[in-house]
N, C-alpha and C positions, 0 to 999 in steps of 0.2 A: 326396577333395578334399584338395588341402593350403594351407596356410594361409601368407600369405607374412609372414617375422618376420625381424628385421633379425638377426643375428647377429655386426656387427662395430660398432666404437666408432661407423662413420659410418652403424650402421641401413642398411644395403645388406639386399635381399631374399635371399635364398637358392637357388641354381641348384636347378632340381627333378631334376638331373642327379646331385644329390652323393647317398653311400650313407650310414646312422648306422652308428657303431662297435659292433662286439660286444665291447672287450677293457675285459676285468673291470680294475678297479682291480688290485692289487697286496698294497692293505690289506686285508685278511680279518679274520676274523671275529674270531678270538686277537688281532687289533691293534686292533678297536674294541671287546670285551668289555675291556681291559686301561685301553683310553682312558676309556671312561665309566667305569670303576669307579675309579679315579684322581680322578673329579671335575671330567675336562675334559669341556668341549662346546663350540658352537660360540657369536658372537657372536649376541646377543640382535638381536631387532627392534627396531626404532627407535620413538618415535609417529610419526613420517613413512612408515615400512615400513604400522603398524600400520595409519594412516589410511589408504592406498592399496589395502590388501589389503578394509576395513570398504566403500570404494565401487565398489567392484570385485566386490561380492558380494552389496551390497546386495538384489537382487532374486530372489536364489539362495532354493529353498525345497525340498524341508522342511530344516530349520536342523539338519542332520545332518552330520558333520566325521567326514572320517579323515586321519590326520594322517602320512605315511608317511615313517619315516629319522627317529624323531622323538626321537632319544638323549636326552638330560636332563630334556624331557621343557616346554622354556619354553614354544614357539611354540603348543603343543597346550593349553598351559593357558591361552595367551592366546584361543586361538580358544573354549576352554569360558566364558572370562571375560564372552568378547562376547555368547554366548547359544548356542550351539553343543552337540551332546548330541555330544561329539566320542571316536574310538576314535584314539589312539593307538599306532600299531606301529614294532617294532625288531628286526631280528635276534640286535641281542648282549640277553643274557641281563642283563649290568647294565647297560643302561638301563631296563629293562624295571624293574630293581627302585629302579632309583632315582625313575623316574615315581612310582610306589607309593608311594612316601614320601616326595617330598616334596609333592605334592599328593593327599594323599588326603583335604585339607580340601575339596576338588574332585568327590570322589564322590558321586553316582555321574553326573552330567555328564560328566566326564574319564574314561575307563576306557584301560587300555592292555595289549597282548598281546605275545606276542612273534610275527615273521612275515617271514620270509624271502620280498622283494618280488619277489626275482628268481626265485622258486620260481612257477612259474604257477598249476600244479596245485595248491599247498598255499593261494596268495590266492583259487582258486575253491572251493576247499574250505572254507576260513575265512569268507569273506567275503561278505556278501548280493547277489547278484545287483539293482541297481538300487535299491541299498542308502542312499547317499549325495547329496545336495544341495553339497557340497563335499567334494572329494579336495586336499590341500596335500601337495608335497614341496619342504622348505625346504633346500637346501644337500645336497639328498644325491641327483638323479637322476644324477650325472655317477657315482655307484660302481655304478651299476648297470647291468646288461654288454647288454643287449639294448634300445635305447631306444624301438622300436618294438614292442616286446609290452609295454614296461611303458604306452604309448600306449593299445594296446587292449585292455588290462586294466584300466584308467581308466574306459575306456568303458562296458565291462560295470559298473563299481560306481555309476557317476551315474546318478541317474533324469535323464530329458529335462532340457532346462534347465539340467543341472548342469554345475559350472564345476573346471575341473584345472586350481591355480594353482603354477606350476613358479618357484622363487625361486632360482637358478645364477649363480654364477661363470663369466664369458664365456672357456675358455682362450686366447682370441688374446687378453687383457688381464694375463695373469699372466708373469710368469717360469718360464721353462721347468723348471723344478725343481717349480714347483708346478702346472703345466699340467693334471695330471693330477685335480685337482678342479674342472677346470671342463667346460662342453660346447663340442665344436665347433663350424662350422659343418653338418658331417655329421650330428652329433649332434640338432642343432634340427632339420634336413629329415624327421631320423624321428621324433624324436616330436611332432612338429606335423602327420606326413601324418596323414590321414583326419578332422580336427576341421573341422567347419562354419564356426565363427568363432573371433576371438581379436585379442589384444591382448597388447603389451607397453609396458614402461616402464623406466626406468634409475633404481638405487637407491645412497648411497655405497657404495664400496669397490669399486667395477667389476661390482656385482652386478646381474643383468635379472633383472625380473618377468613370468612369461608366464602368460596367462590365455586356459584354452582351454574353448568351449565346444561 
């Protein structure tokens, strides 16, 4: 089944005709091990983000978080903050370490690994089969190359119930220079095939909430 989700300024559904992209970002791994370790990351949540993401999940159980693309390491602390026994993962190595320290007032609530999401094998390897009550990728499903495995790889870690809340940059809202961080509408028809139900919302800076269940 797939789910119909607006993917342009004016919320228009999605032809079930369109294909998602497989083409990896550009940015690799030496250019986000170099970014977090510099001390960049991305903008913070808002309390407007933060309230939207608290009612939207409200009902989601067991209160289990993984937090996926989660460089610095903010979003994942806020999900620990709210009540959340939450795992945070990354593929570059420093963020990995800058989680570690800067909330390890946080542990053992916050825990965080490193995990290559576009590795399949190594997320079934790693990762508990029907493990999680919330799955979060905040600002980072658009660098990852296959969007419909990373869909049913989602699927496999939620027990029933559970909720894959996708927080993206819309690229028809960007400037073509920066197009490349956001999804298309391609991009949304795969990873939104196969979800029962769902929901979106529009958040500042041209950024959608999807929530899939």
């Amino acid at each position: 089944m797939r789910v119909e989700f607006g993917a342009s300024d004016e919320g228009r559904p999605i032809s079930s005709g369109q294909a998602g992209s497989k083409v990896r970002s550009s940015t690799g791994l030496a250019h986000w091990d170099d970014w977090f370790a510099s001390g960049r990351g991305f903008r913070d949540a808002d309390a407007d983000e933060v309230r939207r993401l608290v009612e939207t999940v409200a009902d989601v159980s067991p209160r289990r978080a993984l937090d996926v693309g989660c460089g610095l390491g903010a979003y994942a602390a806020v999900l620990a903050s709210l009540g959340w026994d939450t795992l945070a993962v990354d593929w570059a190595e420093s963020a990995v370490a800058a989680v570690r320290d800067r909330y390890a007032g946080l542990q053992p609530r916050l825990r965080v690994q490193r995990l290559d999401f576009s590795d399949a094998g190594a997320v079934r390897r790693s990762l508990p089969r029907r493990g999680f009550g919330l799955v979060t990728m905040r600002l980072a499903l658009a660098f990852l190359p296959d969007k419909a495995e990373v869909g049913e790889l989602v699927r496999e870690l939620l027990v029933p119930g559970g909720v894959w809340v996708v927080t993206t940059p819309l690229a028809g809202r960007l400037p073509d220079a920066r197009r490349g961080i956001g999804v298309t509408p391609a991009d949304v028809a795969a990873f939104t095939e196969g979800w029962g139900e769902g929901s979106w919302y529009d958040l500042e800076g041209g950024v959608r909430c999807f929530a899939l269940r």
